[in-house]
C-alpha positions, 0 to 999 in steps of 0.5 A: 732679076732671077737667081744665078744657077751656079754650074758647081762642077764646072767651077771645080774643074776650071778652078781645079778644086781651089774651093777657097777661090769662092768659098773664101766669101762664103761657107761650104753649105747649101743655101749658104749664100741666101741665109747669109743674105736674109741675114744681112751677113752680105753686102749688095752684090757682093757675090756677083762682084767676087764673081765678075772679077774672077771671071774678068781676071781670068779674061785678061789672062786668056783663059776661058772663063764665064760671062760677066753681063748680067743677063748671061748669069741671070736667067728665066 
């Protein structure tokens, strides 16, 4: 599947600049995420679960939220 384009700004805005909602998993650096993968620093999906559960649980809350299909993230 291709890589997931992270719409950054939005997730600041819906997050209300909480960076440690994602940032917890990973350093706030470009490329963080593939270097951390290339280096074995991830486990599988590791990622897309963080996402998918936030994205989840801001469903069940009733608020607007992102998708958590795989081809809705993972785009040509």
């Amino acid at each position: 599947k291709p890589n997931v384009m992270l719409p950054h700004a939005v997730h600041q805005t819906a997050l209300q600049e909480d960076c440690n909602s994602c940032h917890n998993l990973f350093p706030q650096t470009e490329g963080a995420i593939m270097e951390m993968k290339a280096a074995g620093a991830l486990k599988k999906m590791q990622v897309m679960k963080q996402c998918q559960g936030c994205h989840k649980e801001m469903a069940k809350a009733g608020q607007k939220t992102g998708p958590v299909k795989c081809d809705e993230c993972h785009k040509e």
